[in-house]
C-alpha positions in Angstrom: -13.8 -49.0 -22.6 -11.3 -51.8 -22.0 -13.5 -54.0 -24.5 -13.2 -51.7 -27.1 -9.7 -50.7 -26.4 -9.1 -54.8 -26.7 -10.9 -55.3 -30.0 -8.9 -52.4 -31.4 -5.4 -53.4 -30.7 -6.7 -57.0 -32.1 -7.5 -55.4 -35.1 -4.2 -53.3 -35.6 -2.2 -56.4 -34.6 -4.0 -57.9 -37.4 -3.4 -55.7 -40.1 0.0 -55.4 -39.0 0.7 -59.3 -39.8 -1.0 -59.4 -43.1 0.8 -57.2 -44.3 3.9 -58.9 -42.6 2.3 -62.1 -44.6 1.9 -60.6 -48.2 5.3 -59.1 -47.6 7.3 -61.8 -47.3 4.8 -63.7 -50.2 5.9 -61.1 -52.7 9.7 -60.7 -51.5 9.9 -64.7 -53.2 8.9 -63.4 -56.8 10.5 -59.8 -56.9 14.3 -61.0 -56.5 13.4 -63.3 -59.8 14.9 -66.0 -56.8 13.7 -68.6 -54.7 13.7 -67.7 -51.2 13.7 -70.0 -48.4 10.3 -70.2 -45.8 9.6 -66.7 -45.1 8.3 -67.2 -41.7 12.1 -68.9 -41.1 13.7 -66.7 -42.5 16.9 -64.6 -40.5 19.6 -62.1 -42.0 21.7 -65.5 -43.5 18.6 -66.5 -45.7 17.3 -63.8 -47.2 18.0 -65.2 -50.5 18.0 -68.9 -52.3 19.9 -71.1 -51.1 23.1 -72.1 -53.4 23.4 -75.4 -51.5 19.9 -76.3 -53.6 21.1 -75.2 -56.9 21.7 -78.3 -59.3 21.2 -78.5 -62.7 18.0 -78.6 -63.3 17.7 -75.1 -61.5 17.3 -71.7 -63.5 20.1 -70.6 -65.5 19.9 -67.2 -63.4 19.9 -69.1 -60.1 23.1 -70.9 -61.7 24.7 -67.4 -62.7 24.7 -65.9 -59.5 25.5 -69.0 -57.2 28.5 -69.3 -59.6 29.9 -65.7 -58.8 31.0 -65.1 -54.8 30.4 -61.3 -55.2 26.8 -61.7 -57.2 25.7 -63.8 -54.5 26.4 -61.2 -52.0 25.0 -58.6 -53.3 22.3 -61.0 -54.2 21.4 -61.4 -50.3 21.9 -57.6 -49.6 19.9 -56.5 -51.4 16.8 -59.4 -50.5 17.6 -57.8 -47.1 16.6 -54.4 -47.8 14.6 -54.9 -50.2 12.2 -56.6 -46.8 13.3 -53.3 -44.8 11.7 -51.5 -48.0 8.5 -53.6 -47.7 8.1 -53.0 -43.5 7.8 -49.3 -44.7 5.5 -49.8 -47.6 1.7 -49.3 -47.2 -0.1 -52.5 -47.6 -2.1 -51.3 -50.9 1.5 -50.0 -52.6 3.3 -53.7 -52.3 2.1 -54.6 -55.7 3.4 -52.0 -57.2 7.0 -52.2 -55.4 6.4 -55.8 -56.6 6.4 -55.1 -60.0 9.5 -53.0 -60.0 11.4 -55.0 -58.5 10.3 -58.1 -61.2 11.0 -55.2 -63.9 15.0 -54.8 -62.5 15.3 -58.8 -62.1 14.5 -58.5 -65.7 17.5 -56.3 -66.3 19.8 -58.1 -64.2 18.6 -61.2 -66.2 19.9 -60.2 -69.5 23.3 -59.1 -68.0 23.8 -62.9 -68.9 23.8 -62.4 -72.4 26.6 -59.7 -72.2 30.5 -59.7 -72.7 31.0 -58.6 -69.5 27.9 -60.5 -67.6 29.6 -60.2 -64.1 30.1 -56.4 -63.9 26.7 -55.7 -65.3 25.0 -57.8 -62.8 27.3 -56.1 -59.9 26.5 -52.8 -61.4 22.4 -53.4 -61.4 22.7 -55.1 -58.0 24.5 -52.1 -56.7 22.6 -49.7 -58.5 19.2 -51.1 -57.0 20.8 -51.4 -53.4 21.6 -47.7 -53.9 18.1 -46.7 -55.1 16.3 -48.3 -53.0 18.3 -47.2 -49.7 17.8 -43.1 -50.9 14.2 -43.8 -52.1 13.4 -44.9 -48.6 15.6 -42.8 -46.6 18.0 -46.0 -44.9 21.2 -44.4 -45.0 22.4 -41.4 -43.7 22.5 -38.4 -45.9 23.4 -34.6 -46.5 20.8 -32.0 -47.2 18.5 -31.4 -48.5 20.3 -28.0 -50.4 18.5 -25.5 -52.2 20.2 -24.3 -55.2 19.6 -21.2 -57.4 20.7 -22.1 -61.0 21.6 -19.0 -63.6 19.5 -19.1 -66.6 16.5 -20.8 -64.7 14.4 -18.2 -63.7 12.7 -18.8 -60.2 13.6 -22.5 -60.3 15.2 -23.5 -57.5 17.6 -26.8 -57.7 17.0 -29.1 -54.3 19.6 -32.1 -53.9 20.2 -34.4 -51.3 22.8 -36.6 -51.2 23.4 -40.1 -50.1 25.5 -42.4 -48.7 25.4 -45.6 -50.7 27.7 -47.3 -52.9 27.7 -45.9 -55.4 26.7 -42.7 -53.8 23.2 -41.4 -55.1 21.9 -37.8 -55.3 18.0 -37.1 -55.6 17.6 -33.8 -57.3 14.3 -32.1 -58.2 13.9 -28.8 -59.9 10.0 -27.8 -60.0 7.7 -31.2 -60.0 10.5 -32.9 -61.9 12.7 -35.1 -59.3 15.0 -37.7 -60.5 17.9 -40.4 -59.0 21.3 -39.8 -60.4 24.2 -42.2 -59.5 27.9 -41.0 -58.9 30.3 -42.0 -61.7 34.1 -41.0 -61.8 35.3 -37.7 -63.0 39.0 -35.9 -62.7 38.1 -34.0 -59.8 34.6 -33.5 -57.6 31.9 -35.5 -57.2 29.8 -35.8 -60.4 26.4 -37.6 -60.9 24.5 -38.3 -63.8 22.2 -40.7 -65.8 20.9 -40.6 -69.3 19.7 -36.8 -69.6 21.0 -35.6 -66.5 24.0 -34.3 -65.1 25.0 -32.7 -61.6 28.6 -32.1 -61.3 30.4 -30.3 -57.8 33.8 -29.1 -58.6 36.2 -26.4 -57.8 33.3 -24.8 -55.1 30.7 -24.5 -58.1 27.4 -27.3 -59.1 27.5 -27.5 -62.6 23.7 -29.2 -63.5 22.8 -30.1 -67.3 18.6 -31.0 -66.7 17.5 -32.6 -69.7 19.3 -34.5 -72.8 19.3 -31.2 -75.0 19.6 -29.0 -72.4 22.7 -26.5 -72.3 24.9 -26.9 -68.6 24.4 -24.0 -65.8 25.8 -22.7 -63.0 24.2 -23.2 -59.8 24.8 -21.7 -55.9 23.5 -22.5 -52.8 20.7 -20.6 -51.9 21.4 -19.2 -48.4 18.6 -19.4 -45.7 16.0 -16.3 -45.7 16.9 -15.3 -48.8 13.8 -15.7 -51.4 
């Protein structure tokens, strides 16, 4: 029994440091960045290092090392984006991988723009913010269950997080979606391109879908079906 017990935890301990390994591989190329040795590497280098920027280095690399803030947020989010990967099963890393290529993408052509430095803080903060509610790494309210006039038996469910900018996840039937908060005269209103939550004056005010007309929404209280 002890043998077997001892060849088991070898093989758990393992699995557990390939995927450490292929982590830390793929954690280089999704940030769009060099990152220094992975096996080295602490909470101060968990991005390139801007001491190793010159000019023959990637006009991105240049960008962000040139901007205090962008470099920042450039390391915050490299940090959680490795918290991200320790919760990620092995087999799903690729796919995490490629998402996270697609937004360096995005931040990449924030170069091209008028105002390059506030889109690249805005995608940087925006992917910090989705990735901390995706994966549960802040603290959060909820999740509420709403019941929405003029949506029969479809039941609003919302939880709320605190990042920056603060993010809800709302689903209504099999559809779920992130929205981000953006300023409004009073309350606390969310939204993205075809959807809209909005709390103010007591009342949730949700628009789900680009066409769709705005209803009224109340909490659902507990028993009640």
């Amino acid at each position: 029994t002890s043998g077997l017990s001892a060849i088991l935890n070898e093989w758990f301990a393992g699995v557990h440091m390939m995927k450490v390994i292929v982590a830390m591989i793929l954690v280089a190329g999704a940030l769009g960045l060099y990152v220094p040795s992975a096996m080295a590497a602490t909470l101060e280098q968990t991005s390139f290092d801007c001491n190793l920027v010159s000019a023959k280095s990637s006009d991105v690399k240049k960008w962000v090392c040139g901007h205090a803030e962008l470099a920042q947020l450039d390391r915050k989010l490299a940090y959680i984006y490795q918290q991200v990967q320790a919760k990620t099963a092995l087999q799903d890393l690729p796919l995490l991988d490629s998402n996270q290529q697609q937004w360096a993408r995005e931040r990449d052509a924030c170069m091209t723009q008028s105002q390059a430095e506030m889109c690249g803080q805005t995608r940087y903060q925006q992917r910090i913010a989705t990735l901390q509610a995706r994966y549960q790494l802040v603290p959060s309210q909820g999740p509420f269950t709403y019941v929405c006039d003029n949506v029969p038996s479809t039941w609003l469910v919302a939880q709320f997080f605190d990042t920056e900018p603060n993010v809800v996840r709302a689903k209504v039937g099999n559809d779920g979606v992130l929205m981000y908060q953006v300023p409004s005269a009073s309350g606390a209103k969310y939204q993205d391109a075809e959807h809209l939550l909005w709390e103010h004056a007591g009342e949730l005010t949700l628009r789900w879908g680009k066409q769709a007309a705005e209803t009224r929404c109340h909490q659902k209280a507990d028993g009640i079906n």
